[in-house]
Backbone bond lengths (Angstrom), bond angles and torsions (degrees), N, CA, C in turn:
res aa  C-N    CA-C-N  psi(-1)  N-CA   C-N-CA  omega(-1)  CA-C   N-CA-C  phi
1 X - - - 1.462 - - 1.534 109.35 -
2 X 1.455 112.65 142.71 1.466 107.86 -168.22 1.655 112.09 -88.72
3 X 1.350 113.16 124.07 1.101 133.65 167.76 1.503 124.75 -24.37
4 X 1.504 136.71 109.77 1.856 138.96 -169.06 1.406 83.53 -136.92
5 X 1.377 80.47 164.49 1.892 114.20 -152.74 1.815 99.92 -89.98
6 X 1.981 99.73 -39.94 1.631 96.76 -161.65 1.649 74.91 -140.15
7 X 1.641 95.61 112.97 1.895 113.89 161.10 1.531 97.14 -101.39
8 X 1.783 113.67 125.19 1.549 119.55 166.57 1.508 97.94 -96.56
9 X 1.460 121.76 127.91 1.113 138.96 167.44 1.631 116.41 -86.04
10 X 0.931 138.67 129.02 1.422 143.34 -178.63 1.735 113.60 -128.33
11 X 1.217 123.06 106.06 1.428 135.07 -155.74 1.676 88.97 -109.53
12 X 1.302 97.41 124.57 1.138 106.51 -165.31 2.340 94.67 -149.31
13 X 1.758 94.89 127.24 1.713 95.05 173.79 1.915 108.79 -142.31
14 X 0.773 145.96 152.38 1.505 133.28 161.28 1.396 122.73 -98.99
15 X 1.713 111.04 28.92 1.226 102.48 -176.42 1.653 92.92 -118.63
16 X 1.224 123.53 43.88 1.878 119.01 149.20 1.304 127.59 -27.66
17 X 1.264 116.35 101.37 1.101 107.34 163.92 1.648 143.61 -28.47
18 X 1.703 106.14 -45.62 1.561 121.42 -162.40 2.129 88.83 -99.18
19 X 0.995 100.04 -36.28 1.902 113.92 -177.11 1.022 109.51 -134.95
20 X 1.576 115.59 62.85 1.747 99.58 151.15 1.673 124.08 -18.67
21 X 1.492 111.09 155.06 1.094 117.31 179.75 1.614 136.59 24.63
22 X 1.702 104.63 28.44 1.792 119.60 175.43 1.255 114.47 -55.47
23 X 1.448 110.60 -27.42 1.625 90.42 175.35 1.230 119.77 -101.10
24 X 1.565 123.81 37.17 1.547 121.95 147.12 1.167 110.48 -148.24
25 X 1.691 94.26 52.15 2.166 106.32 162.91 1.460 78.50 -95.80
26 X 1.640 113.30 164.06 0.898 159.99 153.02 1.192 154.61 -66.74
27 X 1.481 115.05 83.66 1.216 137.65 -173.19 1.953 121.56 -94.15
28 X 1.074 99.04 127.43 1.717 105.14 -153.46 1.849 121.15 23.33
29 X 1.324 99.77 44.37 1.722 104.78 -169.46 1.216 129.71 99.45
30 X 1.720 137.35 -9.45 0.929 135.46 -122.10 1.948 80.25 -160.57
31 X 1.102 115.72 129.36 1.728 118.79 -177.95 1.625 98.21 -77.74
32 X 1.037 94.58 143.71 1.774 112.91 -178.27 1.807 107.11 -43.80
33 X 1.476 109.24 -52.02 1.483 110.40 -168.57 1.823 101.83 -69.66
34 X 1.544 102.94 -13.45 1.619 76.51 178.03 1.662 107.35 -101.22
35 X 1.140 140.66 10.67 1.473 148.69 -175.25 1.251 83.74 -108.31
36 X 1.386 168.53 13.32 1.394 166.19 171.59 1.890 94.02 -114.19
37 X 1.059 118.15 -48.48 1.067 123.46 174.18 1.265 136.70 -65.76
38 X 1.490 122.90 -24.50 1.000 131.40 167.31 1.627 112.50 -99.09
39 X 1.612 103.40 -19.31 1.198 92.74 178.72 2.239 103.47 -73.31
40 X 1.169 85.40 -52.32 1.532 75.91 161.95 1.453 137.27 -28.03
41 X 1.516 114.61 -64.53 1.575 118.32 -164.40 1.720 100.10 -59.14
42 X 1.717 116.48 -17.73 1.413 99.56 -174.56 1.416 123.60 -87.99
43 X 1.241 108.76 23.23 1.766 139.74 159.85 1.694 94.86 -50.15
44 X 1.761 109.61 117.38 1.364 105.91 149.38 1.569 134.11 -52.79
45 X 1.422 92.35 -46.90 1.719 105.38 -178.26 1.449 128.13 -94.76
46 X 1.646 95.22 5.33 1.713 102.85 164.19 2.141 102.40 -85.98
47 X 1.624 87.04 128.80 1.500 92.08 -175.13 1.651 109.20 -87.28
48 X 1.702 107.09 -25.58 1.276 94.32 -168.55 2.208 84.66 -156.64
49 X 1.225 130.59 144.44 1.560 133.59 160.69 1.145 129.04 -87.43
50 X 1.242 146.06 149.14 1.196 120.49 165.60 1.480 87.85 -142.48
51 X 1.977 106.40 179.44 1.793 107.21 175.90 1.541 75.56 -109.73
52 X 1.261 97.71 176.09 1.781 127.00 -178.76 1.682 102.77 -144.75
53 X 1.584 109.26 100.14 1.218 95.81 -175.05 1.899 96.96 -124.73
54 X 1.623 108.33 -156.67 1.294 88.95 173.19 1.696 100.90 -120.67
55 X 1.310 95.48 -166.55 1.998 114.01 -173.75 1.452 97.95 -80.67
56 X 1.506 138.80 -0.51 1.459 125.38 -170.67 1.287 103.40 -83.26
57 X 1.526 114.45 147.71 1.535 112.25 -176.88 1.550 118.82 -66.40
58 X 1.724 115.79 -2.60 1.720 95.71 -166.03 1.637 79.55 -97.62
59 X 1.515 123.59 15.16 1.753 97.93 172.63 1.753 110.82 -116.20
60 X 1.803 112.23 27.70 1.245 118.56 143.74 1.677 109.02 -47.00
61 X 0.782 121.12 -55.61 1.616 113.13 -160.52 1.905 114.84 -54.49
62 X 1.479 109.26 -35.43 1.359 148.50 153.17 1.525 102.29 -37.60
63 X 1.042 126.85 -70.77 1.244 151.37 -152.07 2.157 92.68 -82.04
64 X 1.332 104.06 -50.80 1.432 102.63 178.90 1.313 118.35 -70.21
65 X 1.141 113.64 -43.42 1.662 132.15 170.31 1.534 92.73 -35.65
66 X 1.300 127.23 -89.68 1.379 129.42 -176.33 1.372 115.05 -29.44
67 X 1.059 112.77 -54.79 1.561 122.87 178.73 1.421 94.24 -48.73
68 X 1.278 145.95 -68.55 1.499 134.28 -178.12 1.097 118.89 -40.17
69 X 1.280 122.61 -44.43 1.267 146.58 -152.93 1.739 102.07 -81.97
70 X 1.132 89.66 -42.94 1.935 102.54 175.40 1.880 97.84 75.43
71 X 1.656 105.64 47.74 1.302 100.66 153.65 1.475 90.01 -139.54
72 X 1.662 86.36 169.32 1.414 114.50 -169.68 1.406 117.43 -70.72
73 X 1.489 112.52 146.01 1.566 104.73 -159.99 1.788 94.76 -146.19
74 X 1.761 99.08 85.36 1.637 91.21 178.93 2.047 99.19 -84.50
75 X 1.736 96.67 166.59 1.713 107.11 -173.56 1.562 95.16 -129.71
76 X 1.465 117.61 138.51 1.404 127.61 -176.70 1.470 96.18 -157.71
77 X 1.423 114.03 -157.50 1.342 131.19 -151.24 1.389 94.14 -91.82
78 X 1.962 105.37 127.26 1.438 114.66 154.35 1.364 118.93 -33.08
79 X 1.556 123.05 -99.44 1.003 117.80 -159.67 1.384 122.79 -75.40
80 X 1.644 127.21 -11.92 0.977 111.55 174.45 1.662 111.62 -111.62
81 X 1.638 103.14 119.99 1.705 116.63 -142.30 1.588 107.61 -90.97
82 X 1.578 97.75 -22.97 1.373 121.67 -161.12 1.705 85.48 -91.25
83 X 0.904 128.00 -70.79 1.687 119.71 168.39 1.525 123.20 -43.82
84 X 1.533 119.24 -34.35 1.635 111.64 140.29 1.251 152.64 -15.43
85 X 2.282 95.73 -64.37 1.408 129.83 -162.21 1.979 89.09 -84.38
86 X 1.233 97.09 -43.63 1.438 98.09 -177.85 1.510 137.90 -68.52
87 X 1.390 95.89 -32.14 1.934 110.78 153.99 1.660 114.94 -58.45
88 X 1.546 108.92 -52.10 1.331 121.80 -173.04 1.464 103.92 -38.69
89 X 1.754 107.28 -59.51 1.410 103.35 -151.57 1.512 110.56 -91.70
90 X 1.336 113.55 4.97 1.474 108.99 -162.97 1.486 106.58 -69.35
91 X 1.738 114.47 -49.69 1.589 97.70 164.86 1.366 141.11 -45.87
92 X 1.142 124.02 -25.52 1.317 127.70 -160.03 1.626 95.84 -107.16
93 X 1.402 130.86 0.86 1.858 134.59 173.02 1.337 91.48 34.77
94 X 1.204 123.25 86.77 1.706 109.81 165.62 1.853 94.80 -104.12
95 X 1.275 99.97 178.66 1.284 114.00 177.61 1.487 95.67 -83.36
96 X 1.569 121.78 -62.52 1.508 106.95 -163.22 1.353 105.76 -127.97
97 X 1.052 127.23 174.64 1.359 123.86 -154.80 2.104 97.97 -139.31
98 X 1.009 118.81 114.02 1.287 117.58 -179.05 1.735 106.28 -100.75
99 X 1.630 116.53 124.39 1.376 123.47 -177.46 1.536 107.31 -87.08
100 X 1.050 125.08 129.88 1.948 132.84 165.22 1.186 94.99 -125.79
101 X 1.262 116.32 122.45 1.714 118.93 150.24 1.724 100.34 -88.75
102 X 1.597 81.30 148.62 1.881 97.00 -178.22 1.276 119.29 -79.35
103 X 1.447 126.30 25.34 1.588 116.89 177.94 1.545 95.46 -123.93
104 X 0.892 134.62 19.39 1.549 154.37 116.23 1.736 125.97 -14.80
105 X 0.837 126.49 29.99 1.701 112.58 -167.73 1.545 113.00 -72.70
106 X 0.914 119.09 4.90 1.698 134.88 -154.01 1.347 101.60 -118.96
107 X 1.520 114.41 4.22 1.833 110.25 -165.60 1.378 96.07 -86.97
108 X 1.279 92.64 148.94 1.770 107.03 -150.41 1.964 100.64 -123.07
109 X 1.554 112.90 103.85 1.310 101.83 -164.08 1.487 124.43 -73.97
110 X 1.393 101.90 2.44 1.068 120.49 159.72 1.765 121.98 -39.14
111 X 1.237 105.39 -71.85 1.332 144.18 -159.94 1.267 98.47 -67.67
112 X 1.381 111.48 -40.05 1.952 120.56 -175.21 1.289 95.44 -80.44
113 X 1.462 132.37 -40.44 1.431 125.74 -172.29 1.865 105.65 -61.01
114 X 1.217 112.08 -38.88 1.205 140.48 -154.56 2.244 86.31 -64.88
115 X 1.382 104.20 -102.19 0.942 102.59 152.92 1.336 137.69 -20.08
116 X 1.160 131.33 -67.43 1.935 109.97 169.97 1.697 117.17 -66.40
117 X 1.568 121.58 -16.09 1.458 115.47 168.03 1.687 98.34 -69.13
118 X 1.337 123.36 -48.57 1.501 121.11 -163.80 1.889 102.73 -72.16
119 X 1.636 131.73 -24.23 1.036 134.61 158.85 1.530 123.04 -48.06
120 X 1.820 101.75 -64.14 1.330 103.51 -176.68 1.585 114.22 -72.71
121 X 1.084 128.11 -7.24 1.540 121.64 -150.23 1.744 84.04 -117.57
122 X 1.080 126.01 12.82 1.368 121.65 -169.32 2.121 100.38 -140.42
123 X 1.341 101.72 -20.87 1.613 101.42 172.35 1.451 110.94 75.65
124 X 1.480 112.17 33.39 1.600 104.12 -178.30 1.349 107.65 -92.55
125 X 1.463 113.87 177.73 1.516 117.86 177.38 1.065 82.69 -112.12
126 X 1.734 150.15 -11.64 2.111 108.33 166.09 1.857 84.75 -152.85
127 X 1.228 83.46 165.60 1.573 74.91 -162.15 1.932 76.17 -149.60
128 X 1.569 116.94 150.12 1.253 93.36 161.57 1.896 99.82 179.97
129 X 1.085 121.49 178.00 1.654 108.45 173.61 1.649 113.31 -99.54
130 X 1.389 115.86 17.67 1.019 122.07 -162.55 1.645 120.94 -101.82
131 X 1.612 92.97 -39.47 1.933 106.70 155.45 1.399 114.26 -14.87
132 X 1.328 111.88 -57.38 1.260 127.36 173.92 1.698 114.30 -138.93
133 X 1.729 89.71 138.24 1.480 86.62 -172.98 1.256 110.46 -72.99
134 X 1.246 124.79 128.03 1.863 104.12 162.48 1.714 100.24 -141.21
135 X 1.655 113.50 -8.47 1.427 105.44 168.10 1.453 120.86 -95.62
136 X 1.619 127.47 154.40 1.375 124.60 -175.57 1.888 90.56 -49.33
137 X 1.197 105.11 152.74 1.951 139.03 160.08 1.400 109.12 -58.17
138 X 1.310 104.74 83.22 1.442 102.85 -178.01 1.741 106.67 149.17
139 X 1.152 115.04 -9.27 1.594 121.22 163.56 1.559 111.23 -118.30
140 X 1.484 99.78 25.61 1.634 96.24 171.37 1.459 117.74 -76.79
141 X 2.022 103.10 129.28 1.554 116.79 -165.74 1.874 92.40 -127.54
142 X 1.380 97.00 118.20 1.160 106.61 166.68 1.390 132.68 -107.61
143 X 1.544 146.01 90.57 1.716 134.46 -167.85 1.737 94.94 -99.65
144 X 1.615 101.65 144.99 1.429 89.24 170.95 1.650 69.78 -152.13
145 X 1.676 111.01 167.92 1.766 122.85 173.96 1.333 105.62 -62.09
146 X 1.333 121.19 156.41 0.952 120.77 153.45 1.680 119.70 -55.64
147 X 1.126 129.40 -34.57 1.658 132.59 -156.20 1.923 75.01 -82.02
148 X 1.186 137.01 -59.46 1.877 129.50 -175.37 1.247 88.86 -44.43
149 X 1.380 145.81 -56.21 1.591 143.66 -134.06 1.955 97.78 -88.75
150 X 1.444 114.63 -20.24 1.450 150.04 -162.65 1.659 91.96 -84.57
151 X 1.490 108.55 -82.34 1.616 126.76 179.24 1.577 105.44 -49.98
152 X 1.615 121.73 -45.75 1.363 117.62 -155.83 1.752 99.95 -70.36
153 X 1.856 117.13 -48.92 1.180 130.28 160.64 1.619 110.31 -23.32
154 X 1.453 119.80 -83.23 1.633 137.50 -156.31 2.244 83.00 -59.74
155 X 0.858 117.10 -76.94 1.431 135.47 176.09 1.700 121.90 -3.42
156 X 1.878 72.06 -89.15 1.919 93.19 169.39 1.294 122.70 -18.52
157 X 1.440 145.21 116.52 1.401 124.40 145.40 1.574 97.28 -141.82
158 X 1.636 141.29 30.76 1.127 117.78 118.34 1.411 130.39 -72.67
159 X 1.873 103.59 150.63 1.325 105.80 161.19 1.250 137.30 -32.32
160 X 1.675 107.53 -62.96 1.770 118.19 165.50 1.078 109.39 -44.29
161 X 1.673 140.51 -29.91 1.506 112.60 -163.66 1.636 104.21 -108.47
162 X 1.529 119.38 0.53 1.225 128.15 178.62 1.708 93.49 -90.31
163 X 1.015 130.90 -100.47 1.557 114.20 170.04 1.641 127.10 12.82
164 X 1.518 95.64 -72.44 1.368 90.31 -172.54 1.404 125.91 -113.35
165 X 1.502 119.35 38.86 1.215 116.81 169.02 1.169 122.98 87.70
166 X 1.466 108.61 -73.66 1.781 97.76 -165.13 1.782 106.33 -131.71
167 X 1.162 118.97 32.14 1.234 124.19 172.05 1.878 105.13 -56.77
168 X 1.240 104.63 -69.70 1.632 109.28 172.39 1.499 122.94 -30.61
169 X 1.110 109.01 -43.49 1.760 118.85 -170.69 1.558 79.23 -81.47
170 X 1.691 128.36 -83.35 1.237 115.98 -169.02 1.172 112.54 -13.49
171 X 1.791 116.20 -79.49 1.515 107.30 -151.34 1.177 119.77 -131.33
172 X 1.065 117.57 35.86 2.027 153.67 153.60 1.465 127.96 -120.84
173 X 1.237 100.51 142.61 1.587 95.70 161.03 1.601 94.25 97.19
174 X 1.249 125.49 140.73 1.324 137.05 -167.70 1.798 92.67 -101.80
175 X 1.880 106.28 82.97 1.377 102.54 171.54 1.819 94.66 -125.09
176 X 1.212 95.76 144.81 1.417 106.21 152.53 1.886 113.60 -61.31
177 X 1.597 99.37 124.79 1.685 102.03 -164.72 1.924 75.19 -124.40
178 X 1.546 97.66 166.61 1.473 100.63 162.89 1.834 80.27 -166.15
179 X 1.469 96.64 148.39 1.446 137.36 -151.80 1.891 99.97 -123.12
180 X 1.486 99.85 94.43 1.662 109.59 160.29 0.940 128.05 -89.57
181 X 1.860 116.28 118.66 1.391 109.87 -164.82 1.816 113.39 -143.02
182 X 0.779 118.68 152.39 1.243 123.68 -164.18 1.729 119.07 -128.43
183 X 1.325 106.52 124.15 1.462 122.30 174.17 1.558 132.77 -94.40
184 X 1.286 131.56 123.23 1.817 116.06 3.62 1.704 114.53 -74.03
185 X 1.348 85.34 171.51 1.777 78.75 -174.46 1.545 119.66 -86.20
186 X 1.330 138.48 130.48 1.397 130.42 163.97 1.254 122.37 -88.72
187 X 1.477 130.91 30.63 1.334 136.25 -176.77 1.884 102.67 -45.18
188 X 1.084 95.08 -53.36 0.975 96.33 -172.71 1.916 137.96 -70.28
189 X 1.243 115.17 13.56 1.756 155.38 162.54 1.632 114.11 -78.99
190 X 1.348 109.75 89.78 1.540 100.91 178.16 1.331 110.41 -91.00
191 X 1.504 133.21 134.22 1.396 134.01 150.78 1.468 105.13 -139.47
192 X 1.088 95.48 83.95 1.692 124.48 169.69 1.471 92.16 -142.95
193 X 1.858 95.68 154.74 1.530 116.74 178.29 1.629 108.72 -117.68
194 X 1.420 82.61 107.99 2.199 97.26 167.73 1.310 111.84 -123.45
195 X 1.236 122.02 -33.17 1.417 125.51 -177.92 1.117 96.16 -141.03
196 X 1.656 83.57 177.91 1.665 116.93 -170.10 1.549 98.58 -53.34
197 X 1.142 136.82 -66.96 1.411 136.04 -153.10 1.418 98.55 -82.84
198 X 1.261 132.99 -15.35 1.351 114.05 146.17 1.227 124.15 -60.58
199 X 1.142 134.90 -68.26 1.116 137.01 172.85 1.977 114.88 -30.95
200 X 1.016 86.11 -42.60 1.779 94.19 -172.73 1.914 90.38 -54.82
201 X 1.438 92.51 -62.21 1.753 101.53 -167.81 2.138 100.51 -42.08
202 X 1.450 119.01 -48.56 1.096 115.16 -177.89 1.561 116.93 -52.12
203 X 1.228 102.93 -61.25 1.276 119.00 -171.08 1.618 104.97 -38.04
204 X 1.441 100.49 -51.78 1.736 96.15 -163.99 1.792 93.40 -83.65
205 X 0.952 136.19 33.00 1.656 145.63 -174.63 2.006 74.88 -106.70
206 X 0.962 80.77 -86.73 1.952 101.53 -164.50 1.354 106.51 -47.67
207 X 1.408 111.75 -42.25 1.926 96.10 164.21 1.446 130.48 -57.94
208 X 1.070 103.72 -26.94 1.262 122.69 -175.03 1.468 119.41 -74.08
209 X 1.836 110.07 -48.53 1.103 122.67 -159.41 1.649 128.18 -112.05
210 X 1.733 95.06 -27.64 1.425 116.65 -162.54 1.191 108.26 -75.49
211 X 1.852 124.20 -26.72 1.283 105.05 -172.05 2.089 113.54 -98.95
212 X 1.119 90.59 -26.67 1.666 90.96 147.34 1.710 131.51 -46.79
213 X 1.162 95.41 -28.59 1.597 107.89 -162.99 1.232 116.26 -175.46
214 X 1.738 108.23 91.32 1.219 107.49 -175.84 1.932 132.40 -77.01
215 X 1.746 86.85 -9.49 1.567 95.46 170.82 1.861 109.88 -121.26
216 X 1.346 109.89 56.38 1.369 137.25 149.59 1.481 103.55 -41.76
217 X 1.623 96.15 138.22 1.593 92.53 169.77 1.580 110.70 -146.44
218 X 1.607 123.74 -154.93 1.210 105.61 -178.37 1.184 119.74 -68.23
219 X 1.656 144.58 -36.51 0.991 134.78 157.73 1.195 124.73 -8.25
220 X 1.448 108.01 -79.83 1.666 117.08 -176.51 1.602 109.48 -61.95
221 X 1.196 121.60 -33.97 1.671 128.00 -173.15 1.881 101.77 -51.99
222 X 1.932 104.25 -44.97 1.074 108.18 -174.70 1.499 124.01 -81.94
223 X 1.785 123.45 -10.54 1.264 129.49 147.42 0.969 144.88 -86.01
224 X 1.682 112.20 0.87 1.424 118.27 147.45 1.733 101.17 -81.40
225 X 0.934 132.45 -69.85 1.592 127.63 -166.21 1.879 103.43 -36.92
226 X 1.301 116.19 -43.43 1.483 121.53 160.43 1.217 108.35 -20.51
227 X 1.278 111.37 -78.98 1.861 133.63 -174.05 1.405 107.16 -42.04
228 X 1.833 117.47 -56.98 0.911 121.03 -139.43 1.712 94.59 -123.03
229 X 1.379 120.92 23.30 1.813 101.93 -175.76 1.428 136.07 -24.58
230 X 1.729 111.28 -15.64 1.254 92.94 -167.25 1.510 117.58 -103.55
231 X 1.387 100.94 15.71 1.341 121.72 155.13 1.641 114.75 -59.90
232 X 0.912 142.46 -26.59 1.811 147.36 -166.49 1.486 97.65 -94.21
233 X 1.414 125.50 -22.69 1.113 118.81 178.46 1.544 116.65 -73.36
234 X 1.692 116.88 -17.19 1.683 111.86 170.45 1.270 110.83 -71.80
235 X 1.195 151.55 -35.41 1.798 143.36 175.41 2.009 94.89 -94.79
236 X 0.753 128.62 4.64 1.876 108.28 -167.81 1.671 96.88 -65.72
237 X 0.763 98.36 -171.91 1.873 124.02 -165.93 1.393 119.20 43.83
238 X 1.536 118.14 -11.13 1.614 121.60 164.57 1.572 117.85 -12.51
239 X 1.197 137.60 150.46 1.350 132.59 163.82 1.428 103.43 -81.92
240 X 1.281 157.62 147.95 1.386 165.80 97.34 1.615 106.02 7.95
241 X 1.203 137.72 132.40 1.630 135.52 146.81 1.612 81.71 49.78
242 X 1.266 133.50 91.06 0.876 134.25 -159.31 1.900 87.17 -133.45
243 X 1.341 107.94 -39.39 1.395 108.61 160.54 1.268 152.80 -62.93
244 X 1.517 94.86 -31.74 1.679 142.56 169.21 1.635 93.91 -56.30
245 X 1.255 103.32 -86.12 1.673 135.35 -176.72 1.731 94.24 -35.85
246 X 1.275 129.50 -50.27 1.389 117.41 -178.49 1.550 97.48 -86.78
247 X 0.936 148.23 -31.97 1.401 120.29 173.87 1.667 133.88 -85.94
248 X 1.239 92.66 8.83 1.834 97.93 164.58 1.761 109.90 -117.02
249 X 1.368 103.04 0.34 1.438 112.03 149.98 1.411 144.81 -78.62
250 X 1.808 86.06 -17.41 1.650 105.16 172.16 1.232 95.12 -130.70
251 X 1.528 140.63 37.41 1.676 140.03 151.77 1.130 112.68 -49.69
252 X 2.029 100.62 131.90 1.260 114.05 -175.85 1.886 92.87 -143.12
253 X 1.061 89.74 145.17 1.934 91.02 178.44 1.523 98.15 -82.32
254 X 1.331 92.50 111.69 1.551 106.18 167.56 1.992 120.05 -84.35
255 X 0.907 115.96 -29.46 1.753 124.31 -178.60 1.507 106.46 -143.10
């Protein structure tokens, strides 16, 4: 397989704990993981997308979706995600590897372009807006090298950092990290889908916005919420990495 510079990975499962099967509810017709997906491919500096799902049979449907879609749809290990991301990309040898989780509908390719130009043009091994929160939960863009994604793999043997990818590179391992951040901060703005009242909050985002403008981004997300604040009040008080946060609370060395 021929060798690209920037592989976007998109991790995508329907067995959620808090929302089974969220990433193929329905947003103006169209399942959540594939409006994440297209919002993706319109990344300048994504060379090529793929989904990352797993081998369990209820994520055939996952697996078919792509097939419509006519992108690539590798299957690996549920829980360990980071052994997933790392099978995924090994064919395709890219230089860097860009992370999207699929309950994302709000990912803004803007923001990913933004980030992997400020990655590559700066020579880091992870680069991301996540170091520090300062964007709403739900436009999180992570690039790290493949050779970090290489080390974090061989490395890893907590639970938390097998799960979720890039804990290791975050906060191990002697990598050059650089931290994109933006003033003032909206850390505190969720448009990510975990629950029901997230989802509700999306939905009326995309009713509102999607058929005017199907490549809407945070800008506009944040001048309708202007208009309309009392929309933020259906998802507010959510915990943040609320998944994260419970699995390095119950860390166990797995390898």
């Amino acid at each position: 397989m021929e060798d690209i510079k920037n592989l976007l990975i998109i991790q995508a499962r329907t067995g959620s704990s808090r929302l089974p099967d969220k990433v193929m509810k329905k947003l103006c017709g169209k399942p959540i993981l594939q409006h994440v997906i297209e919002r993706c491919i319109r990344a300048s500096y994504v060379d090529k997308a793929i989904v990352a799902t797993t081998i369990e049979e209820k994520d055939d449907k996952i697996e078919n979706l792509c097939k419509s879609l006519k992108i690539n749809c590798f299957r690996g290990n549920e829980n360990d995600v980071l052994d997933r991301y790392y099978q995924a990309a090994l064919s395709y040898h890219p230089i860097n590897v860009i992370r999207v989780t699929s309950d994302c509908p709000i990912i803004d390719h803007r923001i990913i372009d933004q980030i992997v130009e400020i990655h590559v043009n700066g020579q880091y091994d992870y680069t991301s807006n996540t170091l520090e929160e300062t964007y709403p939960d739900g436009l999180d863009t992570e690039v790290f090298t493949m050779k970090a994604l290489e080390e974090a793999w061989k490395m890893a043997v907590l639970a938390s950092e097998r799960e979720h990818v890039t804990p290791y590179i975050k906060f191990k391992g002697d990598f050059i990290r650089k931290s994109v951040t933006r003033a003032p901060s909206l850390k505190e703005k969720r448009w990510t889908v975990d629950t029901d009242t997230d989802y509700e909050f999306i939905k009326r985002i995309y009713d509102a916005l999607y058929e005017e403008d199907t490549d809407f981004g945070m800008k506009d997300v944040l001048d309708y919420i202007q208009k309309y604040p009392e929309l933020e009040k259906i998802n507010s008080g959510i915990i943040r990495n609320a998944g994260y946060i419970k699995s390095v609370n119950n860390d166990k060395i797995v390898r």
